[in-house]
N, CA, C and O atoms as a DFTB+ gen file, in Angstrom:
644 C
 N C O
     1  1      97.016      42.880    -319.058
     2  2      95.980      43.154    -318.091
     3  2      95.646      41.861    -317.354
     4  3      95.244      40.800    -317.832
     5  1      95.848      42.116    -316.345
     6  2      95.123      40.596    -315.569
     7  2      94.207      40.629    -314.343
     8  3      94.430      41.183    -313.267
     9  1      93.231      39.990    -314.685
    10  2      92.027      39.832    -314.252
    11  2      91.694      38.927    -312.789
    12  3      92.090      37.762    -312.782
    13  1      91.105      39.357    -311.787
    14  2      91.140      39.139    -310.806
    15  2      90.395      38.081    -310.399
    16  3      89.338      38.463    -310.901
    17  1      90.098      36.980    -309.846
    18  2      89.310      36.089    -310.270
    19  2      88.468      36.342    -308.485
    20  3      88.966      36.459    -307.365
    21  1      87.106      36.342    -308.955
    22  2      86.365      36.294    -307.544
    23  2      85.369      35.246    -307.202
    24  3      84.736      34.811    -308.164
    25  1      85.011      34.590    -305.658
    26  2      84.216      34.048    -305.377
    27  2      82.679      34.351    -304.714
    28  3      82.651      34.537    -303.498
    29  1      81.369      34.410    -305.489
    30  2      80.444      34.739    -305.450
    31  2      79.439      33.804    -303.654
    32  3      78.899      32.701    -303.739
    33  1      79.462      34.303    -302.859
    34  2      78.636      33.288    -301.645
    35  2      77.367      33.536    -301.551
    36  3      77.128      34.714    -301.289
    37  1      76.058      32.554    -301.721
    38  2      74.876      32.727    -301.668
    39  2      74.669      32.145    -300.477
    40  3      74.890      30.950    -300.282
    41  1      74.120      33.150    -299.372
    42  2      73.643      33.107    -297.877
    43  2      72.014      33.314    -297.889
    44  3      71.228      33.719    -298.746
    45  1      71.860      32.799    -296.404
    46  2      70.804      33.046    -296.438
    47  2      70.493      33.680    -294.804
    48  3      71.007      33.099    -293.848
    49  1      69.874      34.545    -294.652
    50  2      69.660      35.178    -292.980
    51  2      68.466      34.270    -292.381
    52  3      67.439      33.966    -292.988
    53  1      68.808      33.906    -291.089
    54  2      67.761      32.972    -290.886
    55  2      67.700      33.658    -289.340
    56  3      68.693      33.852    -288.639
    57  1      66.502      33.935    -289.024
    58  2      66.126      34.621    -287.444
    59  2      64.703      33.864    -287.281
    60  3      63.919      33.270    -288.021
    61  1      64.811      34.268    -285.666
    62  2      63.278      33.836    -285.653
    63  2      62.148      35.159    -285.546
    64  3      60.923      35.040    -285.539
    65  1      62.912      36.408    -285.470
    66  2      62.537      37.298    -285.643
    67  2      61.804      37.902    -286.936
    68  3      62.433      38.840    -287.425
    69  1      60.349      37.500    -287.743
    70  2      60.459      38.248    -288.905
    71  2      60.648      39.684    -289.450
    72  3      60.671      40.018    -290.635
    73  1      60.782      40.482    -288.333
    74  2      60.859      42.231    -288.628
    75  2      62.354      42.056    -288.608
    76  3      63.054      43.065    -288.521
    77  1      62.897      40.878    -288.680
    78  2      65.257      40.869    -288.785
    79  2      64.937      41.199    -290.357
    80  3      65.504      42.136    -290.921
    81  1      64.309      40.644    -290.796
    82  2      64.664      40.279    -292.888
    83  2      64.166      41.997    -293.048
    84  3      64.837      42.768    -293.734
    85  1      63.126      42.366    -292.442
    86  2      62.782      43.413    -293.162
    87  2      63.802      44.664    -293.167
    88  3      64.145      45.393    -294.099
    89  1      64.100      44.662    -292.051
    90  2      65.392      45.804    -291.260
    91  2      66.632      45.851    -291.531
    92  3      67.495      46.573    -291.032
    93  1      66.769      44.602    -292.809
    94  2      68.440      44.063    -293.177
    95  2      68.955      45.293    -293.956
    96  3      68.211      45.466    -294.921
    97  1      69.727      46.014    -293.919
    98  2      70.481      47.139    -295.043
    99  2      71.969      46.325    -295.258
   100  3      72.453      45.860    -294.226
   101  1      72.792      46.105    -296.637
   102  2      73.830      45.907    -296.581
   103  2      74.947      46.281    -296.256
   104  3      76.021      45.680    -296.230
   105  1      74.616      47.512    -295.950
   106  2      75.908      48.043    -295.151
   107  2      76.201      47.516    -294.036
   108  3      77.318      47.028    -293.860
   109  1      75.038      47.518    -292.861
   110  2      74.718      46.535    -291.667
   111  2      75.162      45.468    -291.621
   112  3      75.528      45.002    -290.542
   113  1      75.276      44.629    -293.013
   114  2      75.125      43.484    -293.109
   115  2      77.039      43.084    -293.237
   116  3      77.760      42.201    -292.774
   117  1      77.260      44.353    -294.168
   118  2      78.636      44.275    -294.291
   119  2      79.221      44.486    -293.092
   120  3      79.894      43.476    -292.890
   121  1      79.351      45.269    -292.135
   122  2      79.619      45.732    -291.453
   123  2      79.728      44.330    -290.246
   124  3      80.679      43.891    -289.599
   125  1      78.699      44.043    -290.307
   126  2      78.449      42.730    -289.003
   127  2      79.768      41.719    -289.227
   128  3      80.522      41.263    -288.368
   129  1      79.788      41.485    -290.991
   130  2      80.556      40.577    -291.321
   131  2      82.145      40.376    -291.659
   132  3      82.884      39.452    -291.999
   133  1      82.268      42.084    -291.307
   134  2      83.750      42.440    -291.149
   135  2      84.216      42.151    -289.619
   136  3      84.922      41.366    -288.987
   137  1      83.615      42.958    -289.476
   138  2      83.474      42.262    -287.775
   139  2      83.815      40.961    -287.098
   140  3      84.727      40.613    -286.348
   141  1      83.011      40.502    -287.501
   142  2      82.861      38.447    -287.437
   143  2      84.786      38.252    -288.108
   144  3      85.714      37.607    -287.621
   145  1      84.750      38.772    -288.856
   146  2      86.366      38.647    -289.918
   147  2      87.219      38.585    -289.035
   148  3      88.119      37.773    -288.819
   149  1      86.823      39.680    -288.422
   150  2      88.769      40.470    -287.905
   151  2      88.383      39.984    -285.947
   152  3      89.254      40.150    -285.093
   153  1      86.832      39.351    -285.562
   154  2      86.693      38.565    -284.198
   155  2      87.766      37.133    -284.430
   156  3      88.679      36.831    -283.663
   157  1      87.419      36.464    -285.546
   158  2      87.957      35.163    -286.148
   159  2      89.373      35.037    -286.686
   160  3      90.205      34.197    -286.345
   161  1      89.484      35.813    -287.404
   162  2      91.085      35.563    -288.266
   163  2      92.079      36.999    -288.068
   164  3      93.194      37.117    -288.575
   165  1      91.369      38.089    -287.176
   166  2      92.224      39.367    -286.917
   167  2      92.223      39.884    -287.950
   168  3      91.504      39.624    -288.915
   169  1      93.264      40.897    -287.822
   170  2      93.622      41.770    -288.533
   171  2      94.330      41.616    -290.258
   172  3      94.104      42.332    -291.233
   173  1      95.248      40.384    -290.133
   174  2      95.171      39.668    -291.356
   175  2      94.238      39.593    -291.980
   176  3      94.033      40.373    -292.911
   177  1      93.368      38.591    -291.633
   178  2      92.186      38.007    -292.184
   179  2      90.838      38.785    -292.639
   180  3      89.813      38.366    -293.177
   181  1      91.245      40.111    -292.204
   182  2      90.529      41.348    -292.454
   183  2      91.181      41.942    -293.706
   184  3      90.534      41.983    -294.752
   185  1      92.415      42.396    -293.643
   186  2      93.241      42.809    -294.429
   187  2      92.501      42.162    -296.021
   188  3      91.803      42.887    -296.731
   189  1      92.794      40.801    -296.349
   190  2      92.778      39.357    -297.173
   191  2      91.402      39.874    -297.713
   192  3      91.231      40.194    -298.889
   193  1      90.481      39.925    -296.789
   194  2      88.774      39.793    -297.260
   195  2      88.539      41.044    -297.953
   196  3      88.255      41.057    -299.151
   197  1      88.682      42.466    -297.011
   198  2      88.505      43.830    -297.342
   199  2      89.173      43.986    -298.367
   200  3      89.797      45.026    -298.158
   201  1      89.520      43.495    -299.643
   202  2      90.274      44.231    -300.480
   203  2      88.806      44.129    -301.908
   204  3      88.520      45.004    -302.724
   205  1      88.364      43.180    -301.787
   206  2      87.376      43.002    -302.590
   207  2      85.959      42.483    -301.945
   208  3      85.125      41.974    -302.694
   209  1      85.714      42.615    -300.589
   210  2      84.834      42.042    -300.486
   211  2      83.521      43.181    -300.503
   212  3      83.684      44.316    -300.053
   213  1      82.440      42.804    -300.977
   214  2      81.484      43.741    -301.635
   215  2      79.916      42.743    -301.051
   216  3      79.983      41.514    -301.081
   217  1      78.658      43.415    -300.577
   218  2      77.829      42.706    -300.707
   219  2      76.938      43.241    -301.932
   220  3      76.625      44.388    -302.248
   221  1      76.581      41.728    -302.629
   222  2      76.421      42.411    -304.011
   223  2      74.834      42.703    -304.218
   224  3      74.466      43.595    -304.983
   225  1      73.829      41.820    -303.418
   226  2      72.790      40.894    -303.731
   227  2      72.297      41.211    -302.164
   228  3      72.985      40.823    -301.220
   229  1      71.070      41.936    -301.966
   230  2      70.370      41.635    -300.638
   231  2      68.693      41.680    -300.663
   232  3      68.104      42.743    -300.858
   233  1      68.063      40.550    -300.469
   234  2      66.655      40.643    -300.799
   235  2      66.154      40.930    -299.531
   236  3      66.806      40.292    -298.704
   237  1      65.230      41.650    -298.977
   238  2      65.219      41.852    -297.484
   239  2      64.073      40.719    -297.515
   240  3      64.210      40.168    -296.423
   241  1      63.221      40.207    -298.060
   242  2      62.250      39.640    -298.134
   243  2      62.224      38.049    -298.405
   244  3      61.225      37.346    -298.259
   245  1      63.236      37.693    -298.741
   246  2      63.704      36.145    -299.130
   247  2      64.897      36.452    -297.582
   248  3      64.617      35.938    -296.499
   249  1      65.431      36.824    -297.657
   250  2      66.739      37.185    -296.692
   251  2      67.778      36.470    -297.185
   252  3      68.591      35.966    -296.410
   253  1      67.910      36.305    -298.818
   254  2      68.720      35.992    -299.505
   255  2      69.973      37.462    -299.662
   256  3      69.845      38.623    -300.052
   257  1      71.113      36.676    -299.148
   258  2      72.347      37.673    -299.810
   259  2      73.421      36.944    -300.825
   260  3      73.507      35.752    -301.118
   261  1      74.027      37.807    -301.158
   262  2      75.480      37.565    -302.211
   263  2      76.412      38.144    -301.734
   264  3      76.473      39.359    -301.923
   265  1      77.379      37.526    -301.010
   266  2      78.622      38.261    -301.252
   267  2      79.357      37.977    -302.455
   268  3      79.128      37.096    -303.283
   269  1      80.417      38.981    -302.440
   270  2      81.803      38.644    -302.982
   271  2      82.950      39.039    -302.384
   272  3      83.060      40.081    -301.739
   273  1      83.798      38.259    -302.570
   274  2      85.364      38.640    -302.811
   275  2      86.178      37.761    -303.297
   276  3      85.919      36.763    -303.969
   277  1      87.357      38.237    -302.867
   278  2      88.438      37.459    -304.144
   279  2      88.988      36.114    -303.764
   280  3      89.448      35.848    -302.653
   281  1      88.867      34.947    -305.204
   282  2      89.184      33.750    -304.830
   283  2      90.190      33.324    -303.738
   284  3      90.085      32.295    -303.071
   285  1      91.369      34.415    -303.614
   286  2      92.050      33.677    -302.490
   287  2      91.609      33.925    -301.171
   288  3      92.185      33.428    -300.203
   289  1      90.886      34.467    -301.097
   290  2      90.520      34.890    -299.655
   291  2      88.933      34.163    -298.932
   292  3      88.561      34.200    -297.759
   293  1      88.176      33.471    -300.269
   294  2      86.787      33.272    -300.063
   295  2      86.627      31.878    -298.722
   296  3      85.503      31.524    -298.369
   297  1      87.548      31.410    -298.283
   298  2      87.755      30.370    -297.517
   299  2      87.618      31.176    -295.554
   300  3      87.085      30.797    -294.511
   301  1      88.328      32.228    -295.918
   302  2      88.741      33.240    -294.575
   303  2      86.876      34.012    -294.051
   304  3      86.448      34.378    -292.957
   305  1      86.294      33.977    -295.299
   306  2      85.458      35.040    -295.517
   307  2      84.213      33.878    -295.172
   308  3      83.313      34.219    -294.405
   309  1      84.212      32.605    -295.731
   310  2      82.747      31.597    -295.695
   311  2      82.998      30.708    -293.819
   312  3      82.114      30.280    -293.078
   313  1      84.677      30.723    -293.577
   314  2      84.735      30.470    -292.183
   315  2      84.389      31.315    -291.083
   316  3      84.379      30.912    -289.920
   317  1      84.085      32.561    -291.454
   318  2      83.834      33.581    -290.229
   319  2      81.801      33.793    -290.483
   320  3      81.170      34.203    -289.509
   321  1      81.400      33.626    -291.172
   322  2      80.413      33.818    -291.660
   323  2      79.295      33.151    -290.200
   324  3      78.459      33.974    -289.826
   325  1      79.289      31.766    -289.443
   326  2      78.538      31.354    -288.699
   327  2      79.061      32.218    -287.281
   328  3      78.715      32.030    -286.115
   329  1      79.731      32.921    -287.671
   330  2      79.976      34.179    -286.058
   331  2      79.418      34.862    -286.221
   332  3      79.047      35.407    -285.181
   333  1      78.927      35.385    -287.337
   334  2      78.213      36.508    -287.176
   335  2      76.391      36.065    -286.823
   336  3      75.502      35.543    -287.495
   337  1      76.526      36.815    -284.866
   338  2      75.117      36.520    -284.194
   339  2      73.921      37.049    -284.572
   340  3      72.878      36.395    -284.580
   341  1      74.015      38.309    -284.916
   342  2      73.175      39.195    -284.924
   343  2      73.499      40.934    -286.223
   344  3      74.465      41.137    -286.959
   345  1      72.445      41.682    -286.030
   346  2      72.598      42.155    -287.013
   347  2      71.934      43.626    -286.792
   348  3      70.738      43.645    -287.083
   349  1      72.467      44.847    -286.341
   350  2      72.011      46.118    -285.458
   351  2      71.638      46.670    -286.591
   352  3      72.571      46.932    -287.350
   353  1      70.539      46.943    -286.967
   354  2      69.966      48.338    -287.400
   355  2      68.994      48.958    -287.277
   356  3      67.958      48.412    -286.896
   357  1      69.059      50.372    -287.586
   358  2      68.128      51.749    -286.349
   359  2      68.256      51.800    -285.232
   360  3      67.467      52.400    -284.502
   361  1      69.518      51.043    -284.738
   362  2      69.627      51.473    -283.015
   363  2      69.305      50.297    -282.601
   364  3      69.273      50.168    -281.377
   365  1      69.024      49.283    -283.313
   366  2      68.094      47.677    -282.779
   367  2      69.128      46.147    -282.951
   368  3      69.915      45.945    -283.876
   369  1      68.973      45.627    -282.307
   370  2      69.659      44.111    -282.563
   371  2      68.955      43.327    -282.537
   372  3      68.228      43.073    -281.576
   373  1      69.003      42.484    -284.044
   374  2      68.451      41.489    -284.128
   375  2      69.471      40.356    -284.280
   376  3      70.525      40.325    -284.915
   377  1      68.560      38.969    -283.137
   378  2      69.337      37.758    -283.486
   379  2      69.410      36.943    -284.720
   380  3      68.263      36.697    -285.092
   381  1      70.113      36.535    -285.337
   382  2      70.013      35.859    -286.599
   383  2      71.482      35.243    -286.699
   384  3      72.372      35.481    -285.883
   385  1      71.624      34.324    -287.944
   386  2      72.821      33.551    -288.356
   387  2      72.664      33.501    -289.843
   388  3      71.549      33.432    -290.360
   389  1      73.841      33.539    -290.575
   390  2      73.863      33.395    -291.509
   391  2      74.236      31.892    -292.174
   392  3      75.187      31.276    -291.692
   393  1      73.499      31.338    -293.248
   394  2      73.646      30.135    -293.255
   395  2      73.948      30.058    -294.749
   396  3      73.159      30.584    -295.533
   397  1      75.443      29.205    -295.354
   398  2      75.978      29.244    -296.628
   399  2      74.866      28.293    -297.476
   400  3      74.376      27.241    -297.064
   401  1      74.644      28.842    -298.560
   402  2      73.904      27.876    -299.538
   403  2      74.384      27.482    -300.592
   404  3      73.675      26.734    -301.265
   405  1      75.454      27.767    -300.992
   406  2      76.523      28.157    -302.465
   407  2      77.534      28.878    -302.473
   408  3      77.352      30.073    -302.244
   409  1      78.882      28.408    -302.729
   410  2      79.833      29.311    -303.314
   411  2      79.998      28.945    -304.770
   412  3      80.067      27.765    -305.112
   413  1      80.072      30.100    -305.765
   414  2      80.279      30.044    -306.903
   415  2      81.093      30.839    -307.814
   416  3      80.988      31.944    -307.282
   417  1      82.071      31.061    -309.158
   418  2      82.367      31.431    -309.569
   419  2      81.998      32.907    -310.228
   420  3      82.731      33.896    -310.241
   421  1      80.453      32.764    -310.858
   422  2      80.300      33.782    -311.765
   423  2      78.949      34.273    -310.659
   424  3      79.034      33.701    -309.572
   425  1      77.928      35.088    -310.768
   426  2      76.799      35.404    -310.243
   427  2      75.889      34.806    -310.885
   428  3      74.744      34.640    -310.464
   429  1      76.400      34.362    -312.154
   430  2      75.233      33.875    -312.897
   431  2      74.590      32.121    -312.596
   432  3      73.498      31.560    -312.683
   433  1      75.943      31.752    -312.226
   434  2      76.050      30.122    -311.540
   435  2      75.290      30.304    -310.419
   436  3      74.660      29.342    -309.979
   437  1      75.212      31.849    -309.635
   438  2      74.730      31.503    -308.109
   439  2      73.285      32.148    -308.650
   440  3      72.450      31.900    -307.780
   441  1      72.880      32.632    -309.380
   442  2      70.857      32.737    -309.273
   443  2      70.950      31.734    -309.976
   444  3      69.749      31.890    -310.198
   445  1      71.211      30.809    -310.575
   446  2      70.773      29.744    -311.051
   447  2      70.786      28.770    -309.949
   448  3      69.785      28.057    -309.886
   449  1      71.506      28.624    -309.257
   450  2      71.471      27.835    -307.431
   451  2      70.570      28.411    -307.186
   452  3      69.698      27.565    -306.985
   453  1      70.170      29.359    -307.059
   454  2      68.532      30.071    -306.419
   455  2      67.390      29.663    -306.670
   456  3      66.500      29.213    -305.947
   457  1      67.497      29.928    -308.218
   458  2      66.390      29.420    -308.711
   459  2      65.912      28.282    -308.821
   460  3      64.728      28.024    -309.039
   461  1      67.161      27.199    -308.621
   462  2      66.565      25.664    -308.170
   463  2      66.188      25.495    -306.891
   464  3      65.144      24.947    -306.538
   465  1      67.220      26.066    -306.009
   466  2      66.753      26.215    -305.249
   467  2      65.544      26.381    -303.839
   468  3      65.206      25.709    -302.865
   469  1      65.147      27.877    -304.542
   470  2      63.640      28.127    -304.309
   471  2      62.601      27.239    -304.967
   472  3      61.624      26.817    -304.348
   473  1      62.813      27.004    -306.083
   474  2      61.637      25.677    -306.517
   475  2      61.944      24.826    -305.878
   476  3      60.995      24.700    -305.104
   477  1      63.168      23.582    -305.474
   478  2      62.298      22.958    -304.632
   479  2      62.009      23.406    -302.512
   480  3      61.332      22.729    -301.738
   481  1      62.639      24.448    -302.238
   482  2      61.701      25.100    -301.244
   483  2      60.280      25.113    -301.462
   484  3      59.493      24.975    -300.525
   485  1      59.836      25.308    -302.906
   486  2      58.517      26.245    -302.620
   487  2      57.791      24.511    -303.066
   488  3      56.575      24.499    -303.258
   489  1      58.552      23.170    -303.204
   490  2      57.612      22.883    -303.478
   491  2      57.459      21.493    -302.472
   492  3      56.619      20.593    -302.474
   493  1      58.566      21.724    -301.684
   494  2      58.885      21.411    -300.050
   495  2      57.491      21.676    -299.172
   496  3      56.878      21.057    -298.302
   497  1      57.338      22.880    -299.847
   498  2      56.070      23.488    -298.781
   499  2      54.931      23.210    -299.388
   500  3      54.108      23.132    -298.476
   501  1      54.444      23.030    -300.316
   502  2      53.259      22.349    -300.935
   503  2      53.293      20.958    -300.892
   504  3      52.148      20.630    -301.203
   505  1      54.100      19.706    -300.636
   506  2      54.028      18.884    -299.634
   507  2      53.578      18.744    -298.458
   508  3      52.654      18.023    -298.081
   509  1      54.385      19.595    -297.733
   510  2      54.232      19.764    -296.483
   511  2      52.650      20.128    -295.796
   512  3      52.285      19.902    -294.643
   513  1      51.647      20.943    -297.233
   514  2      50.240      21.316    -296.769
   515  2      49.307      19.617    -296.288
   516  3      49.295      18.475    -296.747
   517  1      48.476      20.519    -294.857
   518  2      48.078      19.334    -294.225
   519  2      46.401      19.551    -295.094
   520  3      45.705      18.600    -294.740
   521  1      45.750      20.315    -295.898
   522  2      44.940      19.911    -296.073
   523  2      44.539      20.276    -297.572
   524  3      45.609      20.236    -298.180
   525  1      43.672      20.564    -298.340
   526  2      43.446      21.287    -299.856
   527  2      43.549      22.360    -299.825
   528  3      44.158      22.892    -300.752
   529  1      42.901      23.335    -298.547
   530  2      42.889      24.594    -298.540
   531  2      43.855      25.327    -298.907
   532  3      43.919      26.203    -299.770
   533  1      45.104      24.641    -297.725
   534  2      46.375      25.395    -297.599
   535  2      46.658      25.456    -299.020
   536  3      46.428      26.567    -299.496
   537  1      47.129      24.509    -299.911
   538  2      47.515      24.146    -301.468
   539  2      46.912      25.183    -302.022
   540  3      47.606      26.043    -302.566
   541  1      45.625      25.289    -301.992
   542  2      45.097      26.376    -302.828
   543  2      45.561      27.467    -302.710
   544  3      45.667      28.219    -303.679
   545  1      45.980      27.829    -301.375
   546  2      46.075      29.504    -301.027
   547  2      47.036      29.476    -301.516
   548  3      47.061      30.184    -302.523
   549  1      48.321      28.752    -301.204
   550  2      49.566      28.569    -301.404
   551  2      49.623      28.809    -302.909
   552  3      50.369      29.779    -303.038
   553  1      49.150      28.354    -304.279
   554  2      49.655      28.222    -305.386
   555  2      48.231      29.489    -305.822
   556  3      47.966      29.609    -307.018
   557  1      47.662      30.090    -305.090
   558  2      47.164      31.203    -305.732
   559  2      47.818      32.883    -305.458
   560  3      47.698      34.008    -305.944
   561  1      48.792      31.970    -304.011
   562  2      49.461      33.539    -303.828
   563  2      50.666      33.457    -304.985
   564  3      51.011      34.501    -305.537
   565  1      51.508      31.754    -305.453
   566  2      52.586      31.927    -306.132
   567  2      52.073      32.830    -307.673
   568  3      52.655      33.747    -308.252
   569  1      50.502      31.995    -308.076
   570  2      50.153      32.670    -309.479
   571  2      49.608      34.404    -309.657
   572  3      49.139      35.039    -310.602
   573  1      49.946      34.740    -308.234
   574  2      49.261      36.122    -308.047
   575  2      50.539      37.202    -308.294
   576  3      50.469      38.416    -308.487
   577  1      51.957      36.170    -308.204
   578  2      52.764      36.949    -308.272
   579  2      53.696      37.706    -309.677
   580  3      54.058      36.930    -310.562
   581  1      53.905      38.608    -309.761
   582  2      53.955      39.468    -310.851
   583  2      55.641      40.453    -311.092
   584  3      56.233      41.151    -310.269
   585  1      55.919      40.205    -312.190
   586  2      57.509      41.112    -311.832
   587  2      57.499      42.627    -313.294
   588  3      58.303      43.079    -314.109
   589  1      56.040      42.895    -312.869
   590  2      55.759      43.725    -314.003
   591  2      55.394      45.165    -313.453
   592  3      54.356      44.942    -312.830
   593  1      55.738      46.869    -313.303
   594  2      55.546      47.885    -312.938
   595  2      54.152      48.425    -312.383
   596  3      53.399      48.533    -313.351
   597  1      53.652      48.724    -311.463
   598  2      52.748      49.124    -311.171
   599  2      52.360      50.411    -311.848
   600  3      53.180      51.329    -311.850
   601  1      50.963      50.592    -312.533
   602  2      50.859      52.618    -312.926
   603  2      51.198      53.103    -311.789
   604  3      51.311      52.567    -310.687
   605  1      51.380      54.351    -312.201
   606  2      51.674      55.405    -311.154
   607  2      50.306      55.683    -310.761
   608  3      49.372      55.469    -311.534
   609  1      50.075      56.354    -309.081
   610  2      48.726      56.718    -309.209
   611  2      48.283      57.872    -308.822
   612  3      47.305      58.042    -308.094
   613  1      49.236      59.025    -309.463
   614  2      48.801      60.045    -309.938
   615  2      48.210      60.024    -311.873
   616  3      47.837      60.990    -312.539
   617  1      48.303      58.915    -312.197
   618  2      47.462      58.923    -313.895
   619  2      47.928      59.954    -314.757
   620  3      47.108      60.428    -315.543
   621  1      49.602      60.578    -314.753
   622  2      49.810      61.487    -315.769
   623  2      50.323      60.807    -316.669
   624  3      50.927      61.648    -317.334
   625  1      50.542      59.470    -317.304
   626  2      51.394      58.942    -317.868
   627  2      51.369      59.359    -319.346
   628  3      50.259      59.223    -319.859
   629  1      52.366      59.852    -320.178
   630  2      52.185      60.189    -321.460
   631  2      51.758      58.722    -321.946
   632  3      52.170      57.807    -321.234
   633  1      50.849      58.315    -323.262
   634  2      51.005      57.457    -324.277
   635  2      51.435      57.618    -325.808
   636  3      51.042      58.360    -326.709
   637  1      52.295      56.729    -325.737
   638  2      53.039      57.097    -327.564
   639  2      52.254      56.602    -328.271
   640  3      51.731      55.600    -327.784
   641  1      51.772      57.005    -329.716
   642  2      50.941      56.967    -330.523
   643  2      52.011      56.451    -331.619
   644  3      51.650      56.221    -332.774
């Protein structure tokens, strides 16, 4: 059995538009970037990418993505990537660029690039505050944040005894 070896790309969508991040679907996203493929390297270079290329990872809200595809091709796939202008969905075009932050082996190598990442982004920007206020708001929205289920709020929830 032999195993296919793939390259993981951590992008990031950068517009000046903020309703671009919200409107991102990966299909869209795929779609833009096949595109950009076969504008840049043709029909080959389409061929090469499309056999494994998958978007794995799309946060509409960070405008963090993941691609993948396969190690021999990840060179064809991270060179076409600054063609792609813009990004149509619901009938709409938005301007944006995609900007590489990481290529990596496993997925697990690339949220760990994230996660350093975003810390020092987030702490880029708590520098950057021009007075106490901002700081405060700033590190009361980070401690406000939560990765735990909301109740439902219809209140039927069974409890196990």
């Amino acid at each position: 059995m032999v195993r296919f070896k793939n390259r993981d790309d951590d992008c990031e969508v950068i517009s000046e538009d903020p309703r671009c991040r919200q409107c991102i679907e990966d299909r869209a996203l795929g779609l833009a970037i096949r595109d950009a493929i076969t504008r840049v390297h043709g029909d080959y270079g389409l061929a090469c990418c499309s056999i494994s290329f998958t978007v794995k990872y799309l946060n509409a809200y960070t405008g963090t993505v993941l691609l993948r595809c396969r190690k021999d091709s990840y060179r064809l796939l991270c060179s076409a990537l600054p063609f792609v202008r813009s990004l149509e969905s619901r009938a709409q075009r938005y301007p944006c660029f995609l900007n590489t932050l990481h290529v990596g082996g496993t997925i697990r190598t690339c949220q760990k690039f994230l996660i350093q990442y975003n810390t020092t982004q987030l702490l880029r920007l708590l520098q950057n505050c021009t007075n106490e206020e901002e700081r405060q708001c700033i590190q009361k929205s980070l401690l406000s944040c939560s990765l735990t289920e909301e109740p439902s709020p219809s209140g039927d929830e069974e409890e196990d005894d």
